[in-house]
Biotite code that builds the C-alpha atoms (Angstrom):
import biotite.structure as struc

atoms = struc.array([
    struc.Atom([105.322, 133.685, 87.886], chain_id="A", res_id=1, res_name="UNK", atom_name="CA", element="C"),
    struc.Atom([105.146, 131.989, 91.258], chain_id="A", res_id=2, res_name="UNK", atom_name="CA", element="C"),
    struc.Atom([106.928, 133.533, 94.653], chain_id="A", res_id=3, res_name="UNK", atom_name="CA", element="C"),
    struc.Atom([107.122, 130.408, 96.723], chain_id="A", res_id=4, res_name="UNK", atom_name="CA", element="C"),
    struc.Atom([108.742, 127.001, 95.244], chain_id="A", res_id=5, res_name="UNK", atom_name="CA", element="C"),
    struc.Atom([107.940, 123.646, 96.998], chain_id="A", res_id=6, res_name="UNK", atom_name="CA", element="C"),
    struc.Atom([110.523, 121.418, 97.822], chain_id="A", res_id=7, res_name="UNK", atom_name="CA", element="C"),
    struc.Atom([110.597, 117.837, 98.941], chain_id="A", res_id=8, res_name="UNK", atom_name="CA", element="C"),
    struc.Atom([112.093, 118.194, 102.695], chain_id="A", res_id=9, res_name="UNK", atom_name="CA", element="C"),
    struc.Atom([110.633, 114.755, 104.399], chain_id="A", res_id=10, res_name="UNK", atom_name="CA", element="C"),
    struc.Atom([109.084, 111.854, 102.874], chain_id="A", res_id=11, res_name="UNK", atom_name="CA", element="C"),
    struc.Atom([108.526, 108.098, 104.438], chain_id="A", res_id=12, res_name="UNK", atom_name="CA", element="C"),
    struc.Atom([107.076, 105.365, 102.653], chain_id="A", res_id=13, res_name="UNK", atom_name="CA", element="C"),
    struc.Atom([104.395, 103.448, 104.827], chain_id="A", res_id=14, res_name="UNK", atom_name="CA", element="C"),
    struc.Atom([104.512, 99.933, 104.281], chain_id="A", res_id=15, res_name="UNK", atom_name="CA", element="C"),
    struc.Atom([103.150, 96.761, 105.957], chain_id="A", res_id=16, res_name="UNK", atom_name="CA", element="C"),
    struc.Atom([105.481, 94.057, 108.287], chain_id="A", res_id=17, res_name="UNK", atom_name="CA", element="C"),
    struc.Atom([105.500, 92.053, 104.572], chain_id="A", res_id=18, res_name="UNK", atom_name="CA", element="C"),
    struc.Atom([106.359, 95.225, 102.468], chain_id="A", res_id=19, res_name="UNK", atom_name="CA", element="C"),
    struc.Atom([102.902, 95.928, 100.779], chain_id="A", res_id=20, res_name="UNK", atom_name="CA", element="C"),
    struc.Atom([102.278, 99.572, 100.979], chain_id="A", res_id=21, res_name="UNK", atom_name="CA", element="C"),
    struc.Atom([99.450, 100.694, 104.150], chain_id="A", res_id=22, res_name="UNK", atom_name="CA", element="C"),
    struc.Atom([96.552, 102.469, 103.382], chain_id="A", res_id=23, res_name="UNK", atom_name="CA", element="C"),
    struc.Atom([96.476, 105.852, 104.951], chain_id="A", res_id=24, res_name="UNK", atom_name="CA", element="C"),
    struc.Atom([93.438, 107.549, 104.775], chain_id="A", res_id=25, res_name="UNK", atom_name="CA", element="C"),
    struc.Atom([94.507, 111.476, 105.156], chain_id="A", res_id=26, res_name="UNK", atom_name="CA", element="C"),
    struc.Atom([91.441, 112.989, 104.029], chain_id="A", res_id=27, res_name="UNK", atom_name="CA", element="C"),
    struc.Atom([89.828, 111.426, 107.061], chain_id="A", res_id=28, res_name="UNK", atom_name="CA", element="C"),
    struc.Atom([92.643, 113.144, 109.311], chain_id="A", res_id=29, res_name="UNK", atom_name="CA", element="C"),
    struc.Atom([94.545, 110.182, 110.290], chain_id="A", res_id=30, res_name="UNK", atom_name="CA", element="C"),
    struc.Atom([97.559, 112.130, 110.246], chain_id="A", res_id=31, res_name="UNK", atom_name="CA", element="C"),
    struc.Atom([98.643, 115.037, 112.685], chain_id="A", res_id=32, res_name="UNK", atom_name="CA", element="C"),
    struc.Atom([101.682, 117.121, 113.306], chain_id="A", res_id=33, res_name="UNK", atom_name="CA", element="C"),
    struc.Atom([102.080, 118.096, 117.067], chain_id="A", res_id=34, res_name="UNK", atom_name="CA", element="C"),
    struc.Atom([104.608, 117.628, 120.237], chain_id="A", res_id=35, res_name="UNK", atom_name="CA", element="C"),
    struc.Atom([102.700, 114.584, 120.856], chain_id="A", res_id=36, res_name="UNK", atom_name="CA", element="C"),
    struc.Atom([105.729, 113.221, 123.686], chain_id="A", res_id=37, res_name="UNK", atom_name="CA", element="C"),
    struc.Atom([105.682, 116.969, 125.234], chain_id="A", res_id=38, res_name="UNK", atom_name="CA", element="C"),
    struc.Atom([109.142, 116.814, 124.822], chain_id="A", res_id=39, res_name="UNK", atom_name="CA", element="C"),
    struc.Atom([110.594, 119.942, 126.581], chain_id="A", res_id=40, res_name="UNK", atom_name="CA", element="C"),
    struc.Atom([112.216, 121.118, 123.040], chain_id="A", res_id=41, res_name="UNK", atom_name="CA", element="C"),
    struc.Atom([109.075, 121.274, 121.791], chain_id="A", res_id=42, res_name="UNK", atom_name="CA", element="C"),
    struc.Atom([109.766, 119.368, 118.771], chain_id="A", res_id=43, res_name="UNK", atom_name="CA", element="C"),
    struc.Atom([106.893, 118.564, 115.944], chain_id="A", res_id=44, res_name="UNK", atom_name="CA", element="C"),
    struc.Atom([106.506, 115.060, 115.287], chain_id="A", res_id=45, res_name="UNK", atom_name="CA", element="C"),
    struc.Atom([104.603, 113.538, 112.361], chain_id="A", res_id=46, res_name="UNK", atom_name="CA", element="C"),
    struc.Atom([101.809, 111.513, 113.750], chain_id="A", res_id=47, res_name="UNK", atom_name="CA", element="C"),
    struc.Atom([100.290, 108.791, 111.476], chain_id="A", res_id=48, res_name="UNK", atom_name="CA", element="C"),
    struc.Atom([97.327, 106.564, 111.306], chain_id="A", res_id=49, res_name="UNK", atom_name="CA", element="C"),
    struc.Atom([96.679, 103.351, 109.076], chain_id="A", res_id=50, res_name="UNK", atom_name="CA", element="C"),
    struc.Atom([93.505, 101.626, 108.443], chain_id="A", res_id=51, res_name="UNK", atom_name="CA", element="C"),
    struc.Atom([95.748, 98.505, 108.910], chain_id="A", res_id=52, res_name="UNK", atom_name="CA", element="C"),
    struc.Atom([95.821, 99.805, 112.670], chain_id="A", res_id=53, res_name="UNK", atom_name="CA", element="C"),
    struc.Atom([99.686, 100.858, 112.934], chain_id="A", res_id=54, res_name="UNK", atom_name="CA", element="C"),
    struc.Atom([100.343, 104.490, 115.020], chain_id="A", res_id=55, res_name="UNK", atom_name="CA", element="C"),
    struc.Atom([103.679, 105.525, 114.281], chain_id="A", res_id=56, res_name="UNK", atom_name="CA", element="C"),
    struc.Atom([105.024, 108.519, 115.152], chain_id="A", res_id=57, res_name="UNK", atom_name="CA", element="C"),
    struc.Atom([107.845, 110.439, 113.312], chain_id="A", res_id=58, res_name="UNK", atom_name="CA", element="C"),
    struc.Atom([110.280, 112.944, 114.508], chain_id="A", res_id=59, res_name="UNK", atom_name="CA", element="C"),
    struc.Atom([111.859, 113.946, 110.739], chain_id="A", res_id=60, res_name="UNK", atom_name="CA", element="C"),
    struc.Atom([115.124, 115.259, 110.568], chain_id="A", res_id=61, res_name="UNK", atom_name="CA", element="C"),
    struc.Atom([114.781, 116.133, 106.649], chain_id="A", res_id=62, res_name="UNK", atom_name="CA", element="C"),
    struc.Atom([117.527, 116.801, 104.435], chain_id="A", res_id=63, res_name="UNK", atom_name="CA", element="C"),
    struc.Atom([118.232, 118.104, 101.019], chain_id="A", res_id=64, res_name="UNK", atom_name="CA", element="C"),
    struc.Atom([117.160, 114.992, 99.281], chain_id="A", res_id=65, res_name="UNK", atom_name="CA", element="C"),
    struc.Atom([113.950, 115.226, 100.898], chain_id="A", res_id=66, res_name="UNK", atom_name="CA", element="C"),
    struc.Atom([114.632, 111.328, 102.319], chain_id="A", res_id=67, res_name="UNK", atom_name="CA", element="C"),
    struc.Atom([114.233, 109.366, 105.578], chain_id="A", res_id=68, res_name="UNK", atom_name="CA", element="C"),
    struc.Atom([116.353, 107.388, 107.791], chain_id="A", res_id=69, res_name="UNK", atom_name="CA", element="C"),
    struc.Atom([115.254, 104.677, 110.511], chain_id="A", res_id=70, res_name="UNK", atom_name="CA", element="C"),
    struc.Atom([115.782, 106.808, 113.169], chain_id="A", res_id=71, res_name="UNK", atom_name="CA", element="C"),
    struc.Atom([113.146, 108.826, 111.587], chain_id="A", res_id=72, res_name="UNK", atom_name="CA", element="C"),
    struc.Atom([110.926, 106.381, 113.075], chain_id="A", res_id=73, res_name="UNK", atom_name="CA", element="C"),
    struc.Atom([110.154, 106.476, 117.048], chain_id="A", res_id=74, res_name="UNK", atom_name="CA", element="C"),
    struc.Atom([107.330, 104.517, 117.781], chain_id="A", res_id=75, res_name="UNK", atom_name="CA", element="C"),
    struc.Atom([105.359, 101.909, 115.550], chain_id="A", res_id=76, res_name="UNK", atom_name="CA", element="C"),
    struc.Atom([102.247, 99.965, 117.717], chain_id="A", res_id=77, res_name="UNK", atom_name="CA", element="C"),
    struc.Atom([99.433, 97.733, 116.007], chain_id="A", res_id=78, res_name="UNK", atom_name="CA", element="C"),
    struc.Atom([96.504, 99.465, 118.304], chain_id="A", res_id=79, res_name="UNK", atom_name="CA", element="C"),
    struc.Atom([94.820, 96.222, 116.167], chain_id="A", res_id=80, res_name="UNK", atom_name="CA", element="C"),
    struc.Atom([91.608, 97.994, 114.809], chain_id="A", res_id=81, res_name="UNK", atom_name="CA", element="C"),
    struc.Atom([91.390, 101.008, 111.646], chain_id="A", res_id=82, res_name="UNK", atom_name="CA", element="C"),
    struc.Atom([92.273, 104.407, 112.860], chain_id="A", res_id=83, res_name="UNK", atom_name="CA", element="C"),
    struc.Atom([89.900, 106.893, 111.365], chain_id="A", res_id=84, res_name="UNK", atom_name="CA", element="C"),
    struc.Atom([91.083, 109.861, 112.690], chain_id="A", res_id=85, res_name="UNK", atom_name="CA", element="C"),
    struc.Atom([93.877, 111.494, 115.093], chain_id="A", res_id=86, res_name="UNK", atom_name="CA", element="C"),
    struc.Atom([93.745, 114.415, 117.251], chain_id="A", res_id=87, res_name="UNK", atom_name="CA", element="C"),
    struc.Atom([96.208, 115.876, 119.772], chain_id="A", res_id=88, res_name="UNK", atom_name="CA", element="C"),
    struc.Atom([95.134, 117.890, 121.854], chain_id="A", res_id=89, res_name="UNK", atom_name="CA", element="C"),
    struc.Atom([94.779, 118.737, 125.994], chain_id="A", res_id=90, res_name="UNK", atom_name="CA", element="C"),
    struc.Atom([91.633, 116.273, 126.814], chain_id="A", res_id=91, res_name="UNK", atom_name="CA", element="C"),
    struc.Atom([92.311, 115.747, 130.700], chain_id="A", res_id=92, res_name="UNK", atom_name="CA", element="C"),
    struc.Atom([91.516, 118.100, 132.957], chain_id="A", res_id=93, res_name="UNK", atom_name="CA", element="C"),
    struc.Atom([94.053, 119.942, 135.340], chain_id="A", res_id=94, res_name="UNK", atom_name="CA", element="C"),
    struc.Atom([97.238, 118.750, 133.088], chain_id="A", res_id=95, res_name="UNK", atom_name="CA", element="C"),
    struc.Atom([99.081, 120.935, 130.368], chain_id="A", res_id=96, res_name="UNK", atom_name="CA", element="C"),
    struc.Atom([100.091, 117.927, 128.653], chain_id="A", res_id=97, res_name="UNK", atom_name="CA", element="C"),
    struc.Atom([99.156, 116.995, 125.096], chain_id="A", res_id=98, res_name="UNK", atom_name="CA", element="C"),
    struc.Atom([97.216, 113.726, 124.142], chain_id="A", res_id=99, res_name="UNK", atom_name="CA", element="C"),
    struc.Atom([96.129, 111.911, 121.259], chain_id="A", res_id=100, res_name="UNK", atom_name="CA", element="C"),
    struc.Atom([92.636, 110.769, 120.841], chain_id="A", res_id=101, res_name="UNK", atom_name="CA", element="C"),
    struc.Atom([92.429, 108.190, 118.440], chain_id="A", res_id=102, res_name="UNK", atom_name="CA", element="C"),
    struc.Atom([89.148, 107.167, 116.576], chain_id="A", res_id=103, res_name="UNK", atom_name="CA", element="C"),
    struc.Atom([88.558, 103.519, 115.855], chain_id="A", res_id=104, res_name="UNK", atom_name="CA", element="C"),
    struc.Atom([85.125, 102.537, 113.730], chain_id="A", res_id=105, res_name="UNK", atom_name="CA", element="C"),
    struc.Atom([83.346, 101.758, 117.176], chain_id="A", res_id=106, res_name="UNK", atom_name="CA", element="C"),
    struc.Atom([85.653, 103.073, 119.663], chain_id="A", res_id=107, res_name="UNK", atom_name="CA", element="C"),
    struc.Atom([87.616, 106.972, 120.635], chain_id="A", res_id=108, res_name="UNK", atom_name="CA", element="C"),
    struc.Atom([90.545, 105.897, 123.076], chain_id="A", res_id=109, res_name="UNK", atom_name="CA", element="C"),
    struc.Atom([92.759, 108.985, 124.314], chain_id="A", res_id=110, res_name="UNK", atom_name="CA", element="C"),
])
């Protein structure tokens, strides 16, 4: 007997400009959840990270199909190389704001 049941609440599926499906390597940690925008709310947003090079960044509203809409989606950029790995975090000194630092095979941009 189980206390907790899972439930789907969010889903999106990531696919390329042509419709394949992206590859999204999560074990590496290309995804994060954080208030990436520092929006005063302090809202979580769903940060992912292709090997195809697409950032986009979520803001889910959920629902009790456990679906998306487009306005799921608010931003979608081609950085143009793999992203390994995403972390948010506070990585310049003297602001309270949060970044992302984002790991490409021979590159970390923030």
């Amino acid at each position: 007997m189980s206390l907790f049941r899972a439930k789907d609440w969010w889903s999106w599926r990531i696919t390329t400009t042509d419709g394949t499906p992206d590859e999204i390597d999560g074990t590496a940690g290309a995804v994060a959840v954080a208030n990436i925008d520092n929006d005063p709310a302090g809202k979580m947003k769903v940060v992912v990270g292709s090997l195809s090079g697409v950032l986009r960044i979520f803001l889910p509203k959920g629902g009790p199909s456990g679906g998306s809409t487009v306005e799921d989606l608010i931003v979608e950029r081609n950085l143009q190389w793999p992203i390994l790995q995403l972390l948010p975090g506070r990585f310049i000194s003297g602001s309270s704001e949060l970044f992302l630092a984002v790991l490409h095979p021979y590159s970390l941009a923030v």
